[in-house]
N, C-alpha and C positions, 0 to 999 in steps of 0.2 A: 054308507058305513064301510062298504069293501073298499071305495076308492080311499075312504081316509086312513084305514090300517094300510094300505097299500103304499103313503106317502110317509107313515110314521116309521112301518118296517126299512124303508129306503132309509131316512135319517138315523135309523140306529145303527145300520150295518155301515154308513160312513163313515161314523162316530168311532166305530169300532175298528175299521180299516186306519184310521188317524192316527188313533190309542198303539195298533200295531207297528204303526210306520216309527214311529216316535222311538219305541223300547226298541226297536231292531239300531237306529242313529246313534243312541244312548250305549248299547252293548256293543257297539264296535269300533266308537270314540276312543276308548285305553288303544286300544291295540294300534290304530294308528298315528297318533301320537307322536312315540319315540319315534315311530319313522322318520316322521316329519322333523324331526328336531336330528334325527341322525345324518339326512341328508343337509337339513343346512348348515352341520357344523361338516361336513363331507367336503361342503361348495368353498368355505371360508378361504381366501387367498391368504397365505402368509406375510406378514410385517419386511418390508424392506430393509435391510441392514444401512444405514446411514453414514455417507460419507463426510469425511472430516479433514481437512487441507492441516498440515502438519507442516511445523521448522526443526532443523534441528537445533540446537542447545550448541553455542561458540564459546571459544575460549579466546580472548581479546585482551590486550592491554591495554586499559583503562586511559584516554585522556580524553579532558572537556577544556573550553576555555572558558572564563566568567567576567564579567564585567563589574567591577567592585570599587569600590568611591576611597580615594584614600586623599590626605593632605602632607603638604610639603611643609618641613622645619629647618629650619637652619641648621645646622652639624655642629653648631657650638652657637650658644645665647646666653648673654650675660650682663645682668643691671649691675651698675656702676655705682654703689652707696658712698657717701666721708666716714671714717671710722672717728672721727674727733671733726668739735666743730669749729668752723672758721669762717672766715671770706673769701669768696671767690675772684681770686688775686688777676687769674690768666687763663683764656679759656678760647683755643682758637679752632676749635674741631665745632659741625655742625652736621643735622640731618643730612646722611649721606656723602660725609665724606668720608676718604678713605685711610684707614690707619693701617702702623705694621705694627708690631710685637714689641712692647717695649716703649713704644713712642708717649712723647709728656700729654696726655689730655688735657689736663684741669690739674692749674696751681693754687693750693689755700694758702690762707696769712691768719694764723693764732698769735698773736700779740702778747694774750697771757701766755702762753706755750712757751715763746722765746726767753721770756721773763723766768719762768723755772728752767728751763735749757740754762740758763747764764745762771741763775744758782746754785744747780748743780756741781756747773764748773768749779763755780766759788767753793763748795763745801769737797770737791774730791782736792784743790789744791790747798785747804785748812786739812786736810786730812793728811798730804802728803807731809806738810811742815810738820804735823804733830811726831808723825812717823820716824822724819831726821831729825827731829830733836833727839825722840826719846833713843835712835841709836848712837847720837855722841853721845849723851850721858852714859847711854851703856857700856860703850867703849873706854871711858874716863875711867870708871867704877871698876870695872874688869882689870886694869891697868894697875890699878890702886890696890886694887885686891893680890893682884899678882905681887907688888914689889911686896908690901903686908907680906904674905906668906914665905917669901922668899927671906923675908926678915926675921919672920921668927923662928928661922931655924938656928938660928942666933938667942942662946940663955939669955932669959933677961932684958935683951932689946924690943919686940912687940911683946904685948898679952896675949892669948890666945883669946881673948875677948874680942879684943877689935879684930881681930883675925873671921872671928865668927859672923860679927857686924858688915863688914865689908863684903861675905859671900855673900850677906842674906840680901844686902843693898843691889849686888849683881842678879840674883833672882826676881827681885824688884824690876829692875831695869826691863829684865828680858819679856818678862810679864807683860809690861807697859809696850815693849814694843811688839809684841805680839798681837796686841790689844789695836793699837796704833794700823798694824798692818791690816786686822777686819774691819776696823773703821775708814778705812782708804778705801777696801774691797767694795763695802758698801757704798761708799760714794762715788764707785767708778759704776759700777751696775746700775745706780737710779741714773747718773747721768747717760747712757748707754740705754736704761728704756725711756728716756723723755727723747730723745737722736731718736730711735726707733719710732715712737708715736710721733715724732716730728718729718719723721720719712712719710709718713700719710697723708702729709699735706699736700704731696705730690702722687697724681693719681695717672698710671700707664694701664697702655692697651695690654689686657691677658694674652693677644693673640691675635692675625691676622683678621680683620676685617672691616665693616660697614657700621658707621653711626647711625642708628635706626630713630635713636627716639635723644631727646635734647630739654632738659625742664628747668635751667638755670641760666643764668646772665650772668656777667660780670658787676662782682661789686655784693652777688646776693649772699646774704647766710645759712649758711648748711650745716647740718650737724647729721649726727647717727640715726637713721631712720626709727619712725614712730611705730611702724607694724608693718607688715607683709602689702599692704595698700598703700602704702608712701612711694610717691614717686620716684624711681631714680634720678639720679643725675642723667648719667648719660646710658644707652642701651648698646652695646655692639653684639654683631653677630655674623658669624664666619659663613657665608656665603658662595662662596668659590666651590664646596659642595653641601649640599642638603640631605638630607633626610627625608624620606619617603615613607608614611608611617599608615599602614593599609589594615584594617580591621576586616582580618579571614575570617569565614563561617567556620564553625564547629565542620560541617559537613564539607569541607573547601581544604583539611589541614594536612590529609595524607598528600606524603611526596612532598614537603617542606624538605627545600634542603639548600644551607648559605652556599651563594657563586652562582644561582638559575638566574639570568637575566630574563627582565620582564617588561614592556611595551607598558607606555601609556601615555594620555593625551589631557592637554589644558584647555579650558577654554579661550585662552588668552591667544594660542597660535592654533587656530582650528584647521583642519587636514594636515597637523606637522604629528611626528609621535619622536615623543624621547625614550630611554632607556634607564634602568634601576638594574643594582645587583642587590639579591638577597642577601644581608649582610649578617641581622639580628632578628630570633625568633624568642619569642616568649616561655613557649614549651609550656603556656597554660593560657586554661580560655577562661573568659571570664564569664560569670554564674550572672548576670542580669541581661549582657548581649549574644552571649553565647559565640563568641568570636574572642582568636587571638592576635595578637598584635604583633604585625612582623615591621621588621624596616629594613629598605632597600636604601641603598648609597647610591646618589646621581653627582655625577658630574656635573659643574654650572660656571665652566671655566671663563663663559662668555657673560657669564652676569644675566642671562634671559628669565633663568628663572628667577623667583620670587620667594622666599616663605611665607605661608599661610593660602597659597593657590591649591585651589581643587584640581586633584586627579582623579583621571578615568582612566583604572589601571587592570591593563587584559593579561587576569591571573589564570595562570596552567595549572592543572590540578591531572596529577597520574599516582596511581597505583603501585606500590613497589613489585604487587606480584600482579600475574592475568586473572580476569574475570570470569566471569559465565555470565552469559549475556540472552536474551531471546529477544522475540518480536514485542515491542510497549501491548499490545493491545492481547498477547498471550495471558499476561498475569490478571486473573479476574479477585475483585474482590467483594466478601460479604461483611456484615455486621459481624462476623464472630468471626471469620479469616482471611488471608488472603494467600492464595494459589495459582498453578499451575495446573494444566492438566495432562499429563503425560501417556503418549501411547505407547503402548509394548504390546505384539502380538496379538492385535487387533481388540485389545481391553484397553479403556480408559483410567485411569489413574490418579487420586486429586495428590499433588505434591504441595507439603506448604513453603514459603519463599519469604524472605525478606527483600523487599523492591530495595535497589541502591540508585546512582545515579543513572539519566541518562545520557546516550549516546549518540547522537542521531533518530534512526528509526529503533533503536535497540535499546531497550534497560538494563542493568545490572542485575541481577538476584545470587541471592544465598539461599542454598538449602540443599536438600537431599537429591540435588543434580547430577549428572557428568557429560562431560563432554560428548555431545553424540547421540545423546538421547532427544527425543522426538517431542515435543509440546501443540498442543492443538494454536493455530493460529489465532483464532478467536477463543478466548477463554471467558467460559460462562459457567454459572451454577448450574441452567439449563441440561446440560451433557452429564448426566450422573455417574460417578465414580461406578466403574465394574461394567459398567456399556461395551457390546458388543458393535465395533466401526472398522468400517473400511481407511486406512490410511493412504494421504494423498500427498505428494510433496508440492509443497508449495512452489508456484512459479517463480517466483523472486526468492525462493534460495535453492532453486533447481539449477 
């Protein structure tokens, strides 16, 4: 019995030593604590300031060159229609010969035509007789009238009746030849438009140039064309210079100005390049291509080129006034903007931009810039606006 209170007295006072060690761990847990947590925020290294390679913001005058597809026309083209029809009497011009100004193309033969031409005559020299008639009669009457009057100032020898008769017969006369004279009038004028539409039968060159196209023979009948689809007779078209006719981009139109000569090349003489002057600009773009229509004047003195040949035409495009330019990969863009990021005094900046063209390693932008101010080289959303950095100049614009 003594050894066994002996071994229970032993397990309660350990028991109790445990219980003690525990509430002492427990009471002195607060207290060190905050130390613990005082010294680790004590230890904490501070955040690095982050460096950021910077350009500055130029001010440049804008040129690019473009590559843009335009086609060649002839500086004068024109189908040849009959305005009245006929036969084709004479016809010695063909595909690609050469004409001048004036010269006879194509003779017609109207049969019926000549037929009224020669009654016309007929009816202006029935008009002329009618005409000398009715002035000798008038001159007889007038005569007759006069002795009449000159009679009856004389009592008794005329009446004043036939006196009266005789004027009224002179009024008569004059009437008549009055008459006489717009019926001659008239039949000088019809015969004068049927000579006129008889001049059509004969058909000359408008103007220097090239028979392009040929759709008649001698011998065929032609008349006045059916519709805008009727074939002409014959095509010519002035050739010696062309027309170069180049559809600019909306974004391609600043700096249009007539007299810029401009390069460009055919496929027809490949490594040769010919020349155009700005001559004719449209001064409107059109709403489905978005491009305006200019044309350039070439000389084609030598006949090499062609109408209807494709150019490859190397268009300049410049600015009337300078730019502001930065590095292409400065301007970063999100779903709701696009920006710059600008340093001043070691804060970040977002600036918004409108991209314009580029330049090389450069773009264009617009916006609340100036010259001289500093843009993060790589522009990202990453770099939060109002960030404290270190600014660096970039090597390639040191």
């Amino acid at each position: 019995m003594t050894h066994r209170k002996l071994i229970m007295g032993i397990s309660a006072g350990s028991v109790a030593l445990v219980i003690i060690a525990w509430n002492l761990v427990r009471s002195d847990a607060p207290e060190k604590r905050p130390q613990e947590v005082r010294s680790t925020a004590d230890n904490t290294t501070p955040t690095p300031i982050p460096t950021v390679l910077v350009a500055p913001v130029v001010s440049q005058q804008f040129h690019s060159q473009t590559l843009l597809p335009g086609e060649l026309q002839a500086y004068q083209d024109v189908m040849l229609y009959p305005k009245v029809q006929g036969f084709v009497e004479w016809l010695e011009v063909d595909r690609g010969s050469v004409v001048k100004e004036g010269q006879l193309l194509v003779r017609l033969i109207a049969p019926e035509l000549t037929a009224h031409r020669k009654e016309a005559a007929a009816k202006v020299q029935a008009a002329q007789a009618q005409r000398l008639e009715a002035e000798a009669k008038l001159a007889a009457d007038e005569a007759t009238y006069k002795r009449l009057k000159a009679a009856s100032a004389t009592p008794g020898v005329i009446t004043g009746n036939d006196v009266d008769v005789a004027q009224k017969t002179v009024e008569a006369d004059r009437a008549r030849v009055h008459a006489g004279q717009e019926t001659e009038n008239a039949a000088v004028q019809a015969a004068h438009s049927l000579q006129d539409i008889e001049s059509y039968l004969h058909i000359t060159a408008p103007f220097d140039g090239i028979i392009t196209e040929r759709n008649v023979h001698k011998g065929s009948l032609v008349g006045p064309t059916a519709g805008p689809l009727a074939p002409p007779l014959l095509r010519i078209q002035q050739v010696s210079s062309l027309r170069l006719l180049v559809a600019v981009p909306e974004m391609n139109i600043a700096g249009i100005e007539p007299g810029i000569e401009m390069k460009f090349t055919v496929p027809a003489f490949p490594g040769e390049t010919f020349a155009g002057i700005v001559r004719r600009v449209a001064h409107a773009v059109e709403v489905k291509t978005r491009t305006m229509p200019v044309e350039l004047d070439v000389e084609n003195r030598t006949g090499r080129l062609a109408p209807g040949m494709y150019a490859e035409v190397v268009w300049l495009t410049h600015r009337p006034q300078p730019s502001l330019f930065v590095p292409s990969s400065a301007v970063a863009r999100t779903t709701e903007r696009t920006f710059v990021i600008r340093v001043r005094d070691g804060v970040t900046e977002w600036v918004d931009v409108q991209r314009g063209a580029v330049m090389g390693e450069m773009v264009e932008v617009f916006g609340n810039l100036q010259q001289g101010d500093h843009v993060a080289v790589r522009g990202t959303d990453e770099l939060r606006a109002g960030a404290h950095v270190t600014a660096k100049q970039s090597s390639a614009n040191s």
